[in-house]
LOKE-870480 format. One record per residue (C-alpha): residue number from 1; y, x, z. Coordinates in Angstrom, 3 decimals, padded with zeros to 6 digits. Last residue first. Layout:
residues N
(NUM; (Y; X; Z))
...
***
This chain:
residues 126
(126; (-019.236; 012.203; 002.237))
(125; (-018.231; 009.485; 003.883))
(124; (-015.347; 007.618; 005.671))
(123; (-015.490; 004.911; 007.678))
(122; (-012.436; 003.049; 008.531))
(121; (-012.311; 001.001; 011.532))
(120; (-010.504; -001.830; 013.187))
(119; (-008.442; -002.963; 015.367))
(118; (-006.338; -005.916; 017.097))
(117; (-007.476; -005.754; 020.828))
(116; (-004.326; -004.543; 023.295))
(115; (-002.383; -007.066; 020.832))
(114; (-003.905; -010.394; 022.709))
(113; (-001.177; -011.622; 024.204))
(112; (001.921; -011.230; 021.749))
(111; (002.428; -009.311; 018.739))
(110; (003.953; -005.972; 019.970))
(109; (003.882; -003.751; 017.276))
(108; (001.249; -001.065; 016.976))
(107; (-001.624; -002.445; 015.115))
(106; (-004.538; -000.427; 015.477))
(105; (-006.502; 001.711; 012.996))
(104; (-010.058; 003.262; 014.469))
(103; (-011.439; 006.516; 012.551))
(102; (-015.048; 006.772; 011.671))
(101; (-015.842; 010.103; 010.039))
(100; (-015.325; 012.241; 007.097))
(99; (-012.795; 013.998; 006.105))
(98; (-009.300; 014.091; 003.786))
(97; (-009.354; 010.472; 003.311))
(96; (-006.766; 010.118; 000.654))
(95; (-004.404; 006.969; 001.377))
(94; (-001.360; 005.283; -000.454))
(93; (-000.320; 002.278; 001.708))
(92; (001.021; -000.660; 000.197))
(91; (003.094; -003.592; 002.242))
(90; (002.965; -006.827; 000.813))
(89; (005.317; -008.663; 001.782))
(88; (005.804; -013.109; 003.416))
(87; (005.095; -011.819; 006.962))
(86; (006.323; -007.845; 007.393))
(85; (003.337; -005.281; 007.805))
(84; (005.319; -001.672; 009.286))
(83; (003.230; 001.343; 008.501))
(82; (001.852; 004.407; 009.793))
(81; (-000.904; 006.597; 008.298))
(80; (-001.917; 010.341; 008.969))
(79; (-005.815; 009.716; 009.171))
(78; (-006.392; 009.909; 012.504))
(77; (-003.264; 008.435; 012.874))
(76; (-004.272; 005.109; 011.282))
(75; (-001.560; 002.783; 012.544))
(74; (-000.684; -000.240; 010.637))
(73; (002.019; -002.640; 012.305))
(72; (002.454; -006.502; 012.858))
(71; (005.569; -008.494; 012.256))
(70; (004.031; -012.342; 012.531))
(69; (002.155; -014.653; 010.796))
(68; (-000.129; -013.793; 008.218))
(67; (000.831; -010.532; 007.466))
(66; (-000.274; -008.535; 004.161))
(65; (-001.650; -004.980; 003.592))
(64; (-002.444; -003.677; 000.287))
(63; (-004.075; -000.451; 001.241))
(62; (-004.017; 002.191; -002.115))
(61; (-006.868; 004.280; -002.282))
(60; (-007.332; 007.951; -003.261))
(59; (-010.855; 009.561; -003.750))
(58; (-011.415; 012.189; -001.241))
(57; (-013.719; 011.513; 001.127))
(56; (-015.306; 008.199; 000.275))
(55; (-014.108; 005.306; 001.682))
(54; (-015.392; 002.263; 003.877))
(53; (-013.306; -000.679; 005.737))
(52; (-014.452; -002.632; 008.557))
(51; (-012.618; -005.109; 010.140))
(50; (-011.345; -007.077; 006.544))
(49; (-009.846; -008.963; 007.647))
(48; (-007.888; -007.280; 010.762))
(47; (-007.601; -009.977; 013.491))
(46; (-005.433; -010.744; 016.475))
(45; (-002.680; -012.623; 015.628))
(44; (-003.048; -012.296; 012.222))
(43; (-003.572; -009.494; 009.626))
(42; (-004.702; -009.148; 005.846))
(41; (-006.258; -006.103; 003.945))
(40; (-006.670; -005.760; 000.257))
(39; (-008.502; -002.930; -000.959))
(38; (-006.842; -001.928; -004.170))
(37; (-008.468; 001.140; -006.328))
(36; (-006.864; 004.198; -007.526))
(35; (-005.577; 003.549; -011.223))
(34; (-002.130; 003.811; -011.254))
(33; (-002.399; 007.249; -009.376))
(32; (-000.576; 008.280; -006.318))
(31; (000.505; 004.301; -005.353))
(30; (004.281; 005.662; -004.835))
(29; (004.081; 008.134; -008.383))
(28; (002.206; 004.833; -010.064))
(27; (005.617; 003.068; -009.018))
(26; (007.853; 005.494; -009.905))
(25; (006.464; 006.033; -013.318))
(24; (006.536; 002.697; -014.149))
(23; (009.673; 002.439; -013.042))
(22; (010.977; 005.144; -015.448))
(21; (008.754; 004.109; -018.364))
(20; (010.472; 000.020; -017.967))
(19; (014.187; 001.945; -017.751))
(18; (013.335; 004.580; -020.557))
(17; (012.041; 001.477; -022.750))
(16; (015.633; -000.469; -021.971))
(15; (017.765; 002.907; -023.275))
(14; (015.880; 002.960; -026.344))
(13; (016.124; -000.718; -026.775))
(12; (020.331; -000.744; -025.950))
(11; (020.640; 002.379; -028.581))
(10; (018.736; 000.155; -030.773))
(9; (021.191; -002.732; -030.300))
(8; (024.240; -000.043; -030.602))
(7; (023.068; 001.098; -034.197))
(6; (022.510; -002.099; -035.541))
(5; (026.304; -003.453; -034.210))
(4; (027.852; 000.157; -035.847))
(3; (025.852; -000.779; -039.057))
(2; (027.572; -004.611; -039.026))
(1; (030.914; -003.005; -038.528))
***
């Protein structure tokens, strides 16, 4: 009995490590690389922080974008990127600027007077 009990505990530890690799995995798999660097980005009625962001063709970033008030979106189309920003989550956005240039994001949900003018820019070089 006491061998059976051994054997199912390491059974339960093998099967636990697959479970942690396996969500590791699918997390660096959503980011594109685990180690592609964070640029945090917030948003408020009506203001990007940071404004201005620059990249280098390329090289992958992930966008961690948070709300500081209300539902706001994240529209780079330029660029191929759309996302919903949700108050109180932290929405990440894998992006690889595939040229260069200066391309303007926009929220695109309705946030109240005001909305026509939350933007900003990402520059992208060479």
């Amino acid at each position: 009995m006491l061998h059976l009990n051994k054997r199912r505990s390491a059974v339960a530890i093998i099967g636990l490590c697959g479970v942690v690799a396996g969500a590791t995995a699918l997390w660096a798999g959503r980011t594109g690389h685990a180690s592609a660097p964070v640029i945090e980005l917030t948003v408020k009625r009506f203001e990007y922080s940071p404004r201005e962001i620059r990249l280098k063709r390329g090289a992958p970033v992930v966008l961690e974008i948070t709300s500081l008030d209300v539902p706001h979106g994240f529209n780079l189309p330029d660029l191929h990127v759309r996302a919903d920003v949700l108050p109180g989550r932290v929405t990440r956005v894998r992006l690889v600027p595939d040229r260069a240039g200066t391309f303007t994001f926009r929220c695109d949900v309705f946030c109240g007077t005001g909305h026509e003018e939350l933007d900003g820019s990402v520059i992208v070089t060479d």
